[in-house]
N, C-alpha and C positions, 0 to 999 in steps of 0.2 A: 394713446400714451397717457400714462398718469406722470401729473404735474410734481404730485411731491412722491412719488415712487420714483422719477428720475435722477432725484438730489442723490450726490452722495453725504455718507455720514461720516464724519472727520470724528477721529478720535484720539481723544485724550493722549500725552504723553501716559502718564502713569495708570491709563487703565488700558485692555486689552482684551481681544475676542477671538473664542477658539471654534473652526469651521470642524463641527464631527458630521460629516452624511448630513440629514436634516436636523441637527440641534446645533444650539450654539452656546456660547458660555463664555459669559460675558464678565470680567474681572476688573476693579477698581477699588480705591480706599476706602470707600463706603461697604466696599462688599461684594456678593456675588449672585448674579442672574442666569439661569437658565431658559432660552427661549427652541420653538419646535417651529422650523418653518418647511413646507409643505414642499419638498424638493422633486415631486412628481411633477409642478407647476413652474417653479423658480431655481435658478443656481444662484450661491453668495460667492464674492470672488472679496479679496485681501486684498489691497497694494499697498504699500508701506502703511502710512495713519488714517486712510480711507479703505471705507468698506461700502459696497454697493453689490443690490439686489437686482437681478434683474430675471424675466421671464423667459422661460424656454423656448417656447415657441415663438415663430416668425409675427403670425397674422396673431394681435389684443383683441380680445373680447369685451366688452364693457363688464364683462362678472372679475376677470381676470386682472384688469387694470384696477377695480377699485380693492380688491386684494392685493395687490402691487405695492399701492399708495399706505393702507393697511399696515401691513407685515412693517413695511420703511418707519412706519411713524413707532410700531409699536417697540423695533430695537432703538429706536432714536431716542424713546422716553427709555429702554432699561441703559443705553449708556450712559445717559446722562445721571441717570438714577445712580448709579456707580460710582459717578466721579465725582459729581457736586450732591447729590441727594435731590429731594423733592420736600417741600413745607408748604404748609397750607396754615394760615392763619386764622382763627375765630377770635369775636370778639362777643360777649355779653351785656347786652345793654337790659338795665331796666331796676329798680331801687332792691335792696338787698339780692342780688344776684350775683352769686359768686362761685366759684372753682378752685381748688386743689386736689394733690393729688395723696393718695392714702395704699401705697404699697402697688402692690400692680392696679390698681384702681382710681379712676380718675372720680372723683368726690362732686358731685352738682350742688350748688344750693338754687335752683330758678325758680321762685314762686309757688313751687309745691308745697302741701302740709309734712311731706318728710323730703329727704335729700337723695339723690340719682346717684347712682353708682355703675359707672358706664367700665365692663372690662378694656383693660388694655392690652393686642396683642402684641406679640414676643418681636416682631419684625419692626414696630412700630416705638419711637420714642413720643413721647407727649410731654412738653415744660408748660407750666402757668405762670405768667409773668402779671402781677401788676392786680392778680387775685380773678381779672376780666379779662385777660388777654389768655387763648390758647393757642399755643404753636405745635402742630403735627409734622414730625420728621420723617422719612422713611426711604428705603430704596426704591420701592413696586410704587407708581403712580397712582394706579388702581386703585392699592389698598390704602394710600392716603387718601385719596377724594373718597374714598369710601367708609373710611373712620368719618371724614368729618361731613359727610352728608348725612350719617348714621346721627351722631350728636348734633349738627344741625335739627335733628327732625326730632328731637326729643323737647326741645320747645323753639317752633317756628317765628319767626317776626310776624308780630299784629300790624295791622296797617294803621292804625289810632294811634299809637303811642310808639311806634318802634321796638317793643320791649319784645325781647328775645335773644337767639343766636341768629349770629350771624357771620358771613364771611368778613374778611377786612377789605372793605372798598365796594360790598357790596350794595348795592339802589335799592333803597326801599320805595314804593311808591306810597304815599300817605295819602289816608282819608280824611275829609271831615267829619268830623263829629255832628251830633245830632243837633237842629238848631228848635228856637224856643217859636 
């Protein structure tokens, strides 16, 4: 039995999900989700504000339960995505290092001889607060951590100085410097 494929997934007053065969379609004030879950394997059943997935057959497999647990987490992150959204914070450390944003384009200044120009897509909000601070908005989870792994990697934290991007809260481990 998978542990977090057993929870149910409570949902929202004001958002909602519709069972078609294997898709689902998932509605809230943020917006709208489509997910494809594999119904040769799994039935989804409705009860009032809980939705729960469960597997077909009698006897779990260990392939079948870690798809269980899977599919659970992956509607759990589109409801939520829905109803509250998902943000992911960077922050810029390091002496003229700075960010805005220029039309659909988020604008870099980090250390380079010219300035970054990271596109923004269409599902995705970006605000710069503070010129160092970036906050990434979105429905899809995914494609938030994946903007800002994206811009993460465009200039990584040094271990010497800390200078770079970075997550908010994330640990750098520091080195020492060269001694005499």
């Amino acid at each position: 039995m998978s542990k977090i494929g057993k929870k149910n997934i409570t949902i929202p007053k004001e958002s909602s999900i519709k069972i078609e065969g294997a898709n689902l379609t998932i509605t809230g004030p943020k917006g709208t989700k489509k997910l494809t879950i594999n119904d040769k394997i799994f039935s989804s059943t409705l009860v009032e504000s809980k939705f729960q997935i469960k597997p077909l057959e009698k006897k779990l497999d260990k392939k079948t339960s870690i798809l269980w647990g899977t599919y659970r987490s992956l509607i759990n992150n589109a409801v939520e995505g829905v109803s509250r959204g998902h943000e992911k914070i960077l922050e810029l450390s390091g002496v003229g290092f700075r960010a805005n944003l220029k039309g659909e384009n988020l604008n870099l200044q980090i250390g380079f001889s010219h300035d970054v120009n990271f596109p923004i897509p269409k599902e995705i909000k970006i605000t710069v607060e503070k010129q160092t601070i970036i906050k990434i908005n979105g429905v899809d989870k995914e494609l938030v951590s994946k903007i800002a792994a994206d811009i993460k990697n465009l200039k990584p934290v040094e271990p010497y100085k800390a200078k770079g991007i970075k997550e908010k809260g994330q640990f750098v481990l520091r080195k020492e410097g060269k001694k005499k």
